[in-house]
mmCIF file of the N, C-alpha and C atoms, coordinates in Angstrom:
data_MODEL
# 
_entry.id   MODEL 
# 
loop_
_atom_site.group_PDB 
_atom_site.id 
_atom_site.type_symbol 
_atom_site.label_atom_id 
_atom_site.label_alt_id 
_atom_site.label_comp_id 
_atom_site.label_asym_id 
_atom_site.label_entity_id 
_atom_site.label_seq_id 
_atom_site.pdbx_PDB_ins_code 
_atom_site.Cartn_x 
_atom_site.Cartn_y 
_atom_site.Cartn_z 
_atom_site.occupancy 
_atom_site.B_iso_or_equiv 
_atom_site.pdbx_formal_charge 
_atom_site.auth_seq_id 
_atom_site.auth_comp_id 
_atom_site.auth_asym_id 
_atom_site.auth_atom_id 
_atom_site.pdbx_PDB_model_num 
ATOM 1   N N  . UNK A 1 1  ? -21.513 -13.951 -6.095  1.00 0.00 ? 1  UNK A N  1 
ATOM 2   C CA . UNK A 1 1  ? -21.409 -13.636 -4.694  1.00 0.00 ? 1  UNK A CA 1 
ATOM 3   C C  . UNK A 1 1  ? -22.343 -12.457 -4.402  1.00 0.00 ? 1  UNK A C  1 
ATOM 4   N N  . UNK A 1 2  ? -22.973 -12.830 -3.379  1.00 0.00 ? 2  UNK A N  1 
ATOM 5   C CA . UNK A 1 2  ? -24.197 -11.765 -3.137  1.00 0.00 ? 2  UNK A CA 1 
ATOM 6   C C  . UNK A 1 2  ? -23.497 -10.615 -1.761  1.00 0.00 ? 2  UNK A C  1 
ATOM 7   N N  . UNK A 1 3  ? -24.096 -9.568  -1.118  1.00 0.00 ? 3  UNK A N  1 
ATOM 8   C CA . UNK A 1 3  ? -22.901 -8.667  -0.027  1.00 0.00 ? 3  UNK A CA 1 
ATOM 9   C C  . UNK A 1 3  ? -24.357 -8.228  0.526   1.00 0.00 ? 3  UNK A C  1 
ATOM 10  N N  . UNK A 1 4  ? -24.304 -8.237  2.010   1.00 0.00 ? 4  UNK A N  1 
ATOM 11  C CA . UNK A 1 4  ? -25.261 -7.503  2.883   1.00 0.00 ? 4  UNK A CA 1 
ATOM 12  C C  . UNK A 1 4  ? -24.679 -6.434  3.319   1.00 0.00 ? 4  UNK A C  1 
ATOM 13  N N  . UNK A 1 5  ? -25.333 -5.291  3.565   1.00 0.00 ? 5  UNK A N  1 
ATOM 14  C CA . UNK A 1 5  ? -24.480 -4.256  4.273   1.00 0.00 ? 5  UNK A CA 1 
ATOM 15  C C  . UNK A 1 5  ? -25.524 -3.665  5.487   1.00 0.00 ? 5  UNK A C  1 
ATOM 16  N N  . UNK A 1 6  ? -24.916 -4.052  6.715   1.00 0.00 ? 6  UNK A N  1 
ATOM 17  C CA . UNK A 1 6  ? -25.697 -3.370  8.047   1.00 0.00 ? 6  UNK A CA 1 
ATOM 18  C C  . UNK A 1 6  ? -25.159 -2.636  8.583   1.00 0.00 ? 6  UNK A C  1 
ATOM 19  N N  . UNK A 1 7  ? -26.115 -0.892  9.165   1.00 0.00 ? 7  UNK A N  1 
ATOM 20  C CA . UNK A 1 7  ? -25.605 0.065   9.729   1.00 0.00 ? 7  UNK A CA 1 
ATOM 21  C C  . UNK A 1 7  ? -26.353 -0.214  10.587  1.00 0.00 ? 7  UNK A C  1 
ATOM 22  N N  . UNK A 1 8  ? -25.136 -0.057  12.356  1.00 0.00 ? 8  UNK A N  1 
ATOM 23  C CA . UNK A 1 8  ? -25.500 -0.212  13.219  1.00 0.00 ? 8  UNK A CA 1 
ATOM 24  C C  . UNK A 1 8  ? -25.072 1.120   14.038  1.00 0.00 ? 8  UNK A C  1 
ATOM 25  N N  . UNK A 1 9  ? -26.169 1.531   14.682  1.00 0.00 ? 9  UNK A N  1 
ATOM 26  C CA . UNK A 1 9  ? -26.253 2.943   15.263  1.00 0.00 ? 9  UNK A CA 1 
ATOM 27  C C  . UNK A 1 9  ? -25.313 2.551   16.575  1.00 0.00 ? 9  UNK A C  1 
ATOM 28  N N  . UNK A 1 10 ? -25.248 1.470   17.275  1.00 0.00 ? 10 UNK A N  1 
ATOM 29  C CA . UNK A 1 10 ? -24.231 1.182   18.639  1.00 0.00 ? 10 UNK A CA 1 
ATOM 30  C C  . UNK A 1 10 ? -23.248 -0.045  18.445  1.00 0.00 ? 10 UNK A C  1 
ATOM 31  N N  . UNK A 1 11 ? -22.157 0.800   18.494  1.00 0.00 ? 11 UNK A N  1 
ATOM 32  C CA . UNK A 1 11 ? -20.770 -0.426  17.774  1.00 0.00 ? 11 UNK A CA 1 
ATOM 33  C C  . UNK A 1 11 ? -20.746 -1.851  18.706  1.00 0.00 ? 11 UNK A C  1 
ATOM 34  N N  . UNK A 1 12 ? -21.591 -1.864  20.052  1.00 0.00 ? 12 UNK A N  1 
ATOM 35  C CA . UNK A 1 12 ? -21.429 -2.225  21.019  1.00 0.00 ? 12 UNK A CA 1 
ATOM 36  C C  . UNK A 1 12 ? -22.011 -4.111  20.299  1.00 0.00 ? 12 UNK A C  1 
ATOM 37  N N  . UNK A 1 13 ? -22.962 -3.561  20.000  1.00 0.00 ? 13 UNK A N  1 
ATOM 38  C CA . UNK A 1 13 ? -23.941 -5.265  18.757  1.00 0.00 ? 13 UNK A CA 1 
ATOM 39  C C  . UNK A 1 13 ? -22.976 -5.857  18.176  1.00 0.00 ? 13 UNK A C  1 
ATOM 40  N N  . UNK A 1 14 ? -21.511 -5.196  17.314  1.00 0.00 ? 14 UNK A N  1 
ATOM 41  C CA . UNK A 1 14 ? -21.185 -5.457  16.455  1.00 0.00 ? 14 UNK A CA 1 
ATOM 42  C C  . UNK A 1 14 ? -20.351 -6.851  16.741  1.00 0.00 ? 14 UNK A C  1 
ATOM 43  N N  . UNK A 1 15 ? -20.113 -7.614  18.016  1.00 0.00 ? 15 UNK A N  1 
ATOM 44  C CA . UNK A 1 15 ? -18.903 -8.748  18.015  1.00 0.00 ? 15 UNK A CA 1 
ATOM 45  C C  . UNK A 1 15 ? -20.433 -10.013 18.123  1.00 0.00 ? 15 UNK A C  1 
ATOM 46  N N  . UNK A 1 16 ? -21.380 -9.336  18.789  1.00 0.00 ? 16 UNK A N  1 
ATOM 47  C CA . UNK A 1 16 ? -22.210 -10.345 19.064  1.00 0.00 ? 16 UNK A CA 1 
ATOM 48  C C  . UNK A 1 16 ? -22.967 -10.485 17.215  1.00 0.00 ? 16 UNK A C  1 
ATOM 49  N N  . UNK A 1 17 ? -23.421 -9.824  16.648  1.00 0.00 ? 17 UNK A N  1 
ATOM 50  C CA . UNK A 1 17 ? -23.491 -9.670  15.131  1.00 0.00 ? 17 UNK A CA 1 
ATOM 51  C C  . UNK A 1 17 ? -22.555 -10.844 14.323  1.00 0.00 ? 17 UNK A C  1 
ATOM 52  N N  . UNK A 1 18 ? -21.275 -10.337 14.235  1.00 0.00 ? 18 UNK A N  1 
ATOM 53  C CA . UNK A 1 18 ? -20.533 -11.204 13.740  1.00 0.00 ? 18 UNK A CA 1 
ATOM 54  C C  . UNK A 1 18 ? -20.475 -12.413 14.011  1.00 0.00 ? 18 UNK A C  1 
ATOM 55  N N  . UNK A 1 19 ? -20.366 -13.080 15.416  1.00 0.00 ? 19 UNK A N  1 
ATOM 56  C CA . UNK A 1 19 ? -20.494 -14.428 15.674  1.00 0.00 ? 19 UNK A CA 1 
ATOM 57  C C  . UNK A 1 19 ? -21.880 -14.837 15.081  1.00 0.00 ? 19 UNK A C  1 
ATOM 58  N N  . UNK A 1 20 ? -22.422 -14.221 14.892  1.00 0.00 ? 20 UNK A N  1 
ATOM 59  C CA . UNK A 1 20 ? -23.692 -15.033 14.400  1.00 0.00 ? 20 UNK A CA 1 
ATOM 60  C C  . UNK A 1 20 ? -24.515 -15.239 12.916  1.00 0.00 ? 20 UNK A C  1 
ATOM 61  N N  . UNK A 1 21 ? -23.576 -14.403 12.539  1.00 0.00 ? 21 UNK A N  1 
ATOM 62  C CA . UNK A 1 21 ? -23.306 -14.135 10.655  1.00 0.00 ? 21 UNK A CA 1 
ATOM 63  C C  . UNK A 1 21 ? -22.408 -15.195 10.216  1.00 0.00 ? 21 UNK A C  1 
ATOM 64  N N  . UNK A 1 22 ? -21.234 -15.416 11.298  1.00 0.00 ? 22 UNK A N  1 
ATOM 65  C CA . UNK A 1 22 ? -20.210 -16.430 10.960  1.00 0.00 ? 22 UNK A CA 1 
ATOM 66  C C  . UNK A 1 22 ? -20.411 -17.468 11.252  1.00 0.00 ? 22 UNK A C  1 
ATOM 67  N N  . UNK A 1 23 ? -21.585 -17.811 12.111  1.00 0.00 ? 23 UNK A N  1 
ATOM 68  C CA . UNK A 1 23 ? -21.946 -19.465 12.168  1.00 0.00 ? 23 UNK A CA 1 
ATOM 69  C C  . UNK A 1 23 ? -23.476 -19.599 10.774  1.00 0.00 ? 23 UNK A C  1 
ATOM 70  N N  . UNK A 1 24 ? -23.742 -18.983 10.231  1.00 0.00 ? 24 UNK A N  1 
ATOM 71  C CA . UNK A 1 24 ? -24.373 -18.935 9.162   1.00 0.00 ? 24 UNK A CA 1 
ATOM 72  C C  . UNK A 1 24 ? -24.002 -19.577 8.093   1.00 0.00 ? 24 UNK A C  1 
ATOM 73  N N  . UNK A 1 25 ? -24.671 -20.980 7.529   1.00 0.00 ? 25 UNK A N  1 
ATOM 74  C CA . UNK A 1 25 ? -23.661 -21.530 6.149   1.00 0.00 ? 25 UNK A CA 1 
ATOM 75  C C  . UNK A 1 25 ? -24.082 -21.143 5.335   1.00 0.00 ? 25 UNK A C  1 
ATOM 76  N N  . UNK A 1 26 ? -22.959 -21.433 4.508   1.00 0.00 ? 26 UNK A N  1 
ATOM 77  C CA . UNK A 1 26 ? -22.799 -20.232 3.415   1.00 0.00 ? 26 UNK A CA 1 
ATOM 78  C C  . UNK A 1 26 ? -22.111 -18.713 2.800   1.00 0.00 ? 26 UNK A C  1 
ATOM 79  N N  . UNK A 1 27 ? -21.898 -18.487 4.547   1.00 0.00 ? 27 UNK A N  1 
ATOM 80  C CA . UNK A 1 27 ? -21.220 -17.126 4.603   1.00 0.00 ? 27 UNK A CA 1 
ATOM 81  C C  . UNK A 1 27 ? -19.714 -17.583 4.987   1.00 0.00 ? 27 UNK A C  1 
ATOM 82  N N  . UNK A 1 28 ? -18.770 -16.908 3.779   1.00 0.00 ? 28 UNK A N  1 
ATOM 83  C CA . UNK A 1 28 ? -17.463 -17.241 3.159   1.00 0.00 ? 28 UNK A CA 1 
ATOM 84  C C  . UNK A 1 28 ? -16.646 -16.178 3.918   1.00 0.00 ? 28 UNK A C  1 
ATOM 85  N N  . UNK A 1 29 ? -17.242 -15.203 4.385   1.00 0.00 ? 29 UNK A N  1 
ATOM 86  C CA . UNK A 1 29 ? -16.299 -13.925 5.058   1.00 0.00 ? 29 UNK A CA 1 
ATOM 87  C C  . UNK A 1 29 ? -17.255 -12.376 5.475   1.00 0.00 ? 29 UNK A C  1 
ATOM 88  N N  . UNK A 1 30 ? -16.834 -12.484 6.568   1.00 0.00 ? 30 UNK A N  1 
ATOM 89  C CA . UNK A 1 30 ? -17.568 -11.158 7.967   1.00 0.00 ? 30 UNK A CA 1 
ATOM 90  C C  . UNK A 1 30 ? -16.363 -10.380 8.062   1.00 0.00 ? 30 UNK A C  1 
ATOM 91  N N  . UNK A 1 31 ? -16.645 -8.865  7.572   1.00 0.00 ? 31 UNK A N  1 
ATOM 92  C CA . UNK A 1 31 ? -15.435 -7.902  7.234   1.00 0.00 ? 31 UNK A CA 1 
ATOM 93  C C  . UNK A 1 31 ? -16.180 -6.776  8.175   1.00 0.00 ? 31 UNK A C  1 
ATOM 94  N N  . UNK A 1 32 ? -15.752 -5.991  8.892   1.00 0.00 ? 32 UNK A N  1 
ATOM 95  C CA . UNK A 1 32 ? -16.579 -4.570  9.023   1.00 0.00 ? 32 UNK A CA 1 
ATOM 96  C C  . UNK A 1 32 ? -15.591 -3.291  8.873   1.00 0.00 ? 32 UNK A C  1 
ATOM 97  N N  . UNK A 1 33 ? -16.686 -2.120  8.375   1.00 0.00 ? 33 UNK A N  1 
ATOM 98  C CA . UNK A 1 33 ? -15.888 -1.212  7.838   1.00 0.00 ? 33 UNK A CA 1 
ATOM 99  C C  . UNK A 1 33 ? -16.423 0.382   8.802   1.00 0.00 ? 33 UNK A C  1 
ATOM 100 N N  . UNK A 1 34 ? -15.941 1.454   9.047   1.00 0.00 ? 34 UNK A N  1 
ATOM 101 C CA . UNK A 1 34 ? -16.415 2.213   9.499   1.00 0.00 ? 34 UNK A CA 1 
ATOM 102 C C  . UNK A 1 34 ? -17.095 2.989   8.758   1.00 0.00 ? 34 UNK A C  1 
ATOM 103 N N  . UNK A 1 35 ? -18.522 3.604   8.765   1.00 0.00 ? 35 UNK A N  1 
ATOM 104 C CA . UNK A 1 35 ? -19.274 3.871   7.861   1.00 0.00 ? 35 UNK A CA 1 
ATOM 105 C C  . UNK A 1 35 ? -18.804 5.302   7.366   1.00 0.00 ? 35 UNK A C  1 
ATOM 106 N N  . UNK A 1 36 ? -18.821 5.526   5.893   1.00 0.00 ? 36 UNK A N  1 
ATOM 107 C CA . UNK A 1 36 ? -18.285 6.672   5.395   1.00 0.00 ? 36 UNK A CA 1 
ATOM 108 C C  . UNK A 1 36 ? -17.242 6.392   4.688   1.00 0.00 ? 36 UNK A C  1 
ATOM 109 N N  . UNK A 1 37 ? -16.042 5.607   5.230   1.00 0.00 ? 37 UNK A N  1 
ATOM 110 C CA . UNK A 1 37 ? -15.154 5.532   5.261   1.00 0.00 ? 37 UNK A CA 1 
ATOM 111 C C  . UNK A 1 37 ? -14.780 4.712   3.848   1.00 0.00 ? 37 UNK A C  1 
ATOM 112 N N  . UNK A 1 38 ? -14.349 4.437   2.304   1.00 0.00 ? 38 UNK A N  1 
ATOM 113 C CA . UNK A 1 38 ? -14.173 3.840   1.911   1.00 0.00 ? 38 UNK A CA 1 
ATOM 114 C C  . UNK A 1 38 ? -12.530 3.111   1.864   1.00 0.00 ? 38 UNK A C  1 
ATOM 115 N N  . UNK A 1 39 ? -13.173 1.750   1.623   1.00 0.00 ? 39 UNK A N  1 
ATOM 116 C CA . UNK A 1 39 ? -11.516 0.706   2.129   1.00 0.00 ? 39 UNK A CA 1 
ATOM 117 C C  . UNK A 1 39 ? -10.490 1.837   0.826   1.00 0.00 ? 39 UNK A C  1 
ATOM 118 N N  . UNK A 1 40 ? -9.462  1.003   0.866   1.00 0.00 ? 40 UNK A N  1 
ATOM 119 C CA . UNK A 1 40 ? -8.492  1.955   0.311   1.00 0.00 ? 40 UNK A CA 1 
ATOM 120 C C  . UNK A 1 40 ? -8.240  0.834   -0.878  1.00 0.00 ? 40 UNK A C  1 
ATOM 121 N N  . UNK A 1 41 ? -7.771  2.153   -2.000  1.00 0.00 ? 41 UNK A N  1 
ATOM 122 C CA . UNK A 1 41 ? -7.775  1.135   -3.197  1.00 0.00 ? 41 UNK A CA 1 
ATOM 123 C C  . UNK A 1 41 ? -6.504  0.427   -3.086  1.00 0.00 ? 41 UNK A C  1 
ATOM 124 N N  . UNK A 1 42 ? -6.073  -0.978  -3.796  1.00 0.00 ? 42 UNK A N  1 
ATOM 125 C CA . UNK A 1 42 ? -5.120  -1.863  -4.036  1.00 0.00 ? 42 UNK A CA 1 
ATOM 126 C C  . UNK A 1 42 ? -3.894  -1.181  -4.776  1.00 0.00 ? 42 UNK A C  1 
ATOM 127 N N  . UNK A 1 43 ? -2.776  -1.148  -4.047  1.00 0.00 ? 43 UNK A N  1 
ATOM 128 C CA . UNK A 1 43 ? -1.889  -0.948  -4.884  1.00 0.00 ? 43 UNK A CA 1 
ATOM 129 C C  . UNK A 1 43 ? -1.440  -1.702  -5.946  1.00 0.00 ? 43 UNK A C  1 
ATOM 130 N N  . UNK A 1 44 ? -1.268  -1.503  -7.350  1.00 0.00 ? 44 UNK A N  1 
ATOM 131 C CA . UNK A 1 44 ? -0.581  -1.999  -8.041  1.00 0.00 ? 44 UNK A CA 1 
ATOM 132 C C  . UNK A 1 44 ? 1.083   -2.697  -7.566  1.00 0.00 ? 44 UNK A C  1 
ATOM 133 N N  . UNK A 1 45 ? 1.269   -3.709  -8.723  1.00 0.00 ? 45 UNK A N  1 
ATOM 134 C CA . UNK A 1 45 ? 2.448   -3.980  -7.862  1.00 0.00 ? 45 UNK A CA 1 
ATOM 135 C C  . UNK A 1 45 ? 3.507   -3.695  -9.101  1.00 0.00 ? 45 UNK A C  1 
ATOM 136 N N  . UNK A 1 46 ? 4.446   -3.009  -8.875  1.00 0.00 ? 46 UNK A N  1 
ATOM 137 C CA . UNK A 1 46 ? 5.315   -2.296  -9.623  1.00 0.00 ? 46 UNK A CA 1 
ATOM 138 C C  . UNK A 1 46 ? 6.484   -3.133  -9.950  1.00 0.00 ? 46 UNK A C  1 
ATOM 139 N N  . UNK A 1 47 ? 6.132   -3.396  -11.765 1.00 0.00 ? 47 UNK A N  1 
ATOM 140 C CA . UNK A 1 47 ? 7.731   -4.083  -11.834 1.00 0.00 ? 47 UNK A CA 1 
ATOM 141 C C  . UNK A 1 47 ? 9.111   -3.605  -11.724 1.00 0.00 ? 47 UNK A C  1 
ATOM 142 N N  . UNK A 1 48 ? 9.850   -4.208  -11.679 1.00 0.00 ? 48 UNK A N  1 
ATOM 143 C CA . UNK A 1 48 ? 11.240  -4.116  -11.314 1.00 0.00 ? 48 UNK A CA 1 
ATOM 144 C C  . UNK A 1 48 ? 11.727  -2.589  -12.445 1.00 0.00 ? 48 UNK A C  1 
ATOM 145 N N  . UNK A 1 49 ? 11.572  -1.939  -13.287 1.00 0.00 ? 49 UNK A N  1 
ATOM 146 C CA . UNK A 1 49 ? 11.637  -1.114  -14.247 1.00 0.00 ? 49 UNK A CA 1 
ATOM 147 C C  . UNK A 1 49 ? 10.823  0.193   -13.447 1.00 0.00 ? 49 UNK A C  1 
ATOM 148 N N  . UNK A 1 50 ? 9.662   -0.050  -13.799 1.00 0.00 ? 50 UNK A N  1 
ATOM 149 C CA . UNK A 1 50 ? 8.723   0.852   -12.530 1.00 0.00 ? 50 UNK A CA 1 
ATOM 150 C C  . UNK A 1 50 ? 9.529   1.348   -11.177 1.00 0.00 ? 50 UNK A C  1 
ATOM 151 N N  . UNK A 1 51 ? 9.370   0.542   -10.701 1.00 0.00 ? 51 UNK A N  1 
ATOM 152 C CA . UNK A 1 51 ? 10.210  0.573   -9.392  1.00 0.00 ? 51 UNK A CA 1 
ATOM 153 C C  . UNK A 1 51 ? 11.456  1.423   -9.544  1.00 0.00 ? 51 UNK A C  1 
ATOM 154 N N  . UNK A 1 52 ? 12.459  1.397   -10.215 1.00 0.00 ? 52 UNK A N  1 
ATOM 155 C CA . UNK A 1 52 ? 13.582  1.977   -10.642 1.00 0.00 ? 52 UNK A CA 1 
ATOM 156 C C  . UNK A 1 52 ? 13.405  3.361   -11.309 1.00 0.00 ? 52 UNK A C  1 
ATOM 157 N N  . UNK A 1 53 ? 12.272  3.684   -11.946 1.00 0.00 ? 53 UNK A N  1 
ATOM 158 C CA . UNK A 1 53 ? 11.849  4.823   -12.282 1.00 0.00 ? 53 UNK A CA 1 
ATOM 159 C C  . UNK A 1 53 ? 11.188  5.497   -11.114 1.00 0.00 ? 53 UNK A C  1 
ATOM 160 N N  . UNK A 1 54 ? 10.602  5.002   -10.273 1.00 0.00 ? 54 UNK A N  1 
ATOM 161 C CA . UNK A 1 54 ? 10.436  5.850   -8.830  1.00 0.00 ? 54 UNK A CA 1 
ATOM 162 C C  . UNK A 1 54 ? 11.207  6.031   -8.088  1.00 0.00 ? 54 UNK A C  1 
ATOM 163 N N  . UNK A 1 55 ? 12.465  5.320   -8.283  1.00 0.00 ? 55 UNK A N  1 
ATOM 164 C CA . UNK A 1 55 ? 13.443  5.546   -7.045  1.00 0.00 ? 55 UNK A CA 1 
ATOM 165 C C  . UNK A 1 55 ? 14.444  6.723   -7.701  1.00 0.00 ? 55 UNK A C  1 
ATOM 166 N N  . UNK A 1 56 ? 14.670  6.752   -9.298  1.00 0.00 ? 56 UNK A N  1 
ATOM 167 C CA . UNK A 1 56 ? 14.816  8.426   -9.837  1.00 0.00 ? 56 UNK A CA 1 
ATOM 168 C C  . UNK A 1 56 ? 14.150  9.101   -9.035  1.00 0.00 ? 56 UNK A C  1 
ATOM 169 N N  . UNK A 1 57 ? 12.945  9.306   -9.617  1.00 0.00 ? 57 UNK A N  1 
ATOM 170 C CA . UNK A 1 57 ? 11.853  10.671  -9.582  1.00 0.00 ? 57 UNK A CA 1 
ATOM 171 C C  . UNK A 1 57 ? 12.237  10.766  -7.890  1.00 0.00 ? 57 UNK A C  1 
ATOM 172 N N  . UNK A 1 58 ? 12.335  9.860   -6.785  1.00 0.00 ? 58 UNK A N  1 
ATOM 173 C CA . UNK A 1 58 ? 11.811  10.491  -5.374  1.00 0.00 ? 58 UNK A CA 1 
ATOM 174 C C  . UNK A 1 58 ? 13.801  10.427  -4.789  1.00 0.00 ? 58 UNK A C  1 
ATOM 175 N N  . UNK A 1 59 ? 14.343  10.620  -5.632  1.00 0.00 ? 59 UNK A N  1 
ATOM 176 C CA . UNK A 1 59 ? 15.582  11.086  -5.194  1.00 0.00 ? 59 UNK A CA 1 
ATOM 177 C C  . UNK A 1 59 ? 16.404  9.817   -4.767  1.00 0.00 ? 59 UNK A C  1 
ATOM 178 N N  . UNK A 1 60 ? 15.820  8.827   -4.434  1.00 0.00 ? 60 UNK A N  1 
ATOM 179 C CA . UNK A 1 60 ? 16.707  7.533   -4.115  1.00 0.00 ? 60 UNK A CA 1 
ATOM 180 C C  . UNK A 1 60 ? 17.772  6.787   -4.891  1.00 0.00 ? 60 UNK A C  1 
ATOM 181 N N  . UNK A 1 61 ? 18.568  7.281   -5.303  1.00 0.00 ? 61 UNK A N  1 
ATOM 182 C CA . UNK A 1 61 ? 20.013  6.971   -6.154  1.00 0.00 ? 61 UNK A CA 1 
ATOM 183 C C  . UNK A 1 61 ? 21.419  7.175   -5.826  1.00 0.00 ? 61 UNK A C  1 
ATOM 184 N N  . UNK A 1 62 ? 22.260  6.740   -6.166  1.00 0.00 ? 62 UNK A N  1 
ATOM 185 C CA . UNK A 1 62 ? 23.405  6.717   -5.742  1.00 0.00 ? 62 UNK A CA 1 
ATOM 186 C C  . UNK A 1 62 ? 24.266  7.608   -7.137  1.00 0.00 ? 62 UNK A C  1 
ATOM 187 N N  . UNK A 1 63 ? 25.293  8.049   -7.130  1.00 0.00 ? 63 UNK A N  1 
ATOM 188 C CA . UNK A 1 63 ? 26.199  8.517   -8.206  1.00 0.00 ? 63 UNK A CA 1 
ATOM 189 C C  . UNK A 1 63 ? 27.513  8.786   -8.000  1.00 0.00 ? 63 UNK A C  1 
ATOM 190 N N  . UNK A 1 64 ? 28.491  8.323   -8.386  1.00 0.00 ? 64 UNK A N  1 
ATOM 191 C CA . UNK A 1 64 ? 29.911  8.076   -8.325  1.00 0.00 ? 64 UNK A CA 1 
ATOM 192 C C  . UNK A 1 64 ? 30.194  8.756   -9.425  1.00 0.00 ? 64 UNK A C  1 
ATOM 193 N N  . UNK A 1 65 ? 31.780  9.091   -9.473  1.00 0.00 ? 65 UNK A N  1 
ATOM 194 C CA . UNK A 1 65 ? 32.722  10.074  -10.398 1.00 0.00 ? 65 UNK A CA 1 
ATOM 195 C C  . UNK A 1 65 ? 32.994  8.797   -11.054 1.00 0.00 ? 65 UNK A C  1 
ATOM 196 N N  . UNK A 1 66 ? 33.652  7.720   -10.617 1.00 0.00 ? 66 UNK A N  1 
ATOM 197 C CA . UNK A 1 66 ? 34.089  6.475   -11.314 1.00 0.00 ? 66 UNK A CA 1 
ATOM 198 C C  . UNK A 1 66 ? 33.898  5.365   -10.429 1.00 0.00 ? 66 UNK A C  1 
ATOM 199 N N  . UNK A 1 67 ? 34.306  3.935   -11.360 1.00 0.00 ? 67 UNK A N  1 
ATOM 200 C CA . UNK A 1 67 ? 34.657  2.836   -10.697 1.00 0.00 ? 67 UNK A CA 1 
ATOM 201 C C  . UNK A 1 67 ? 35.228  2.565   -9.414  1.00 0.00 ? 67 UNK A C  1 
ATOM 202 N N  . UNK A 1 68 ? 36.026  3.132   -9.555  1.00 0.00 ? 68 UNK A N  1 
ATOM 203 C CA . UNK A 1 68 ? 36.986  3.380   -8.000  1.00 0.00 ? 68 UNK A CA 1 
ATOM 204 C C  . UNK A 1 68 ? 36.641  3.922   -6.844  1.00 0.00 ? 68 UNK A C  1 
ATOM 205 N N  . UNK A 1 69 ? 35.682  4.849   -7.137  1.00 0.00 ? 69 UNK A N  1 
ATOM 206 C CA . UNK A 1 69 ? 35.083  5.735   -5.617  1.00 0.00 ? 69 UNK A CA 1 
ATOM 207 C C  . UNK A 1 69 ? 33.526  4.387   -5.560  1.00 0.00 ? 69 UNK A C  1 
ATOM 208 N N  . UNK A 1 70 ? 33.042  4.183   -6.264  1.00 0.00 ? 70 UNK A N  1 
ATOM 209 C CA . UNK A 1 70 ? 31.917  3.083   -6.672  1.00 0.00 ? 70 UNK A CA 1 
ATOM 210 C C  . UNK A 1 70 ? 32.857  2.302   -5.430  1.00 0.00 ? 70 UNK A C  1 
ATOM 211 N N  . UNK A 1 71 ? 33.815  1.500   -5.825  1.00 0.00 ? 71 UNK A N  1 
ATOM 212 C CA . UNK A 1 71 ? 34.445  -0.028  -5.171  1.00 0.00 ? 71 UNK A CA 1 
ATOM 213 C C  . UNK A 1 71 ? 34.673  0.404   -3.691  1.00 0.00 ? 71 UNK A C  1 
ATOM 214 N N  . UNK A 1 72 ? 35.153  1.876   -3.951  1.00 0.00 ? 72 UNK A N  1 
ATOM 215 C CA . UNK A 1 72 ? 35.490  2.043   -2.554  1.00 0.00 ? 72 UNK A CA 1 
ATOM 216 C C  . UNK A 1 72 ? 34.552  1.987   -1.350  1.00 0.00 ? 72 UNK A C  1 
ATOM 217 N N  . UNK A 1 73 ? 33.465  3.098   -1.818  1.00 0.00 ? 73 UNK A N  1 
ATOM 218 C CA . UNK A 1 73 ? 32.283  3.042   -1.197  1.00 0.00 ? 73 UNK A CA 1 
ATOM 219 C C  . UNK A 1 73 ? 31.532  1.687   -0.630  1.00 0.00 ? 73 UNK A C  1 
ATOM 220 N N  . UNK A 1 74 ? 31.575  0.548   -1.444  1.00 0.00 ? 74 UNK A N  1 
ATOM 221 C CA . UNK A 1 74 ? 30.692  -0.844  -1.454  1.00 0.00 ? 74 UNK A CA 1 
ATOM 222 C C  . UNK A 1 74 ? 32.165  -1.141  -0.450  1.00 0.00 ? 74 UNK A C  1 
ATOM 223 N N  . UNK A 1 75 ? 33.033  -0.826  -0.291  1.00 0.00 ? 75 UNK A N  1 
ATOM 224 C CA . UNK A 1 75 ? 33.864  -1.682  0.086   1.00 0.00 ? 75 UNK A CA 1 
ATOM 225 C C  . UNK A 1 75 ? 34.873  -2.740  -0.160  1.00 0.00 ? 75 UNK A C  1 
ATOM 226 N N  . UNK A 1 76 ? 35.082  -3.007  -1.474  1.00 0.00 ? 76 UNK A N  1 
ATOM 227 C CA . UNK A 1 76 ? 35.190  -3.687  -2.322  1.00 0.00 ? 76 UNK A CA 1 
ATOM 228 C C  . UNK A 1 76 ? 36.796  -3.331  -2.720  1.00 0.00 ? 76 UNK A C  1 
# 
C-alpha cells in the first residue's frame, strides 16, 4: 500500500479534494488529519486479568467484613 500526503494552506479545497481522490480507482480510503497533529496511538485491549488489576490500582473495588453484609448489599 502506497500513502500520499497533501498540505493544503486553505481548508476550504479540502471536500472538493476528497471527492475527487475518492472517485480515483484504486484508492481504498481518503482520511484527513490536522497538520502537526499526530492520530492517537491504539489502545491495547486489556484482558479480563489486566482489567481487574486496573480496577485495584485506580480504586474501583468493593470490600465487605463478610458474606452477609456482601448478600445484603447485592440484595440477595
Amino acid at each position: 500500500m502506497t500513502q500520499l500526503v497533501i498540505t493544503l494552506k486553505d481548508q476550504s479545497y479540502l471536500p472538493n479534494i476528497r471527492r475527487i481522490l475518492k472517485s480515483l480507482v484504486g484508492v481504498e480510503k481518503v482520511t484527513m488529519a490536522k497538520a502537526g497533529v499526530k492520530p492517537a496511538a491504539r489502545m491495547k485491549r486489556l484482558s479480563h486479568y489486566e482489567q481487574s488489576l486496573l480496577d485495584v490500582e485506580e480504586g474501583r473495588v468493593n470490600t465487605y467484613e463478610n458474606s452477609e453484609e456482601f448478600f445484603k448489599k447485592m440484595g440477595i
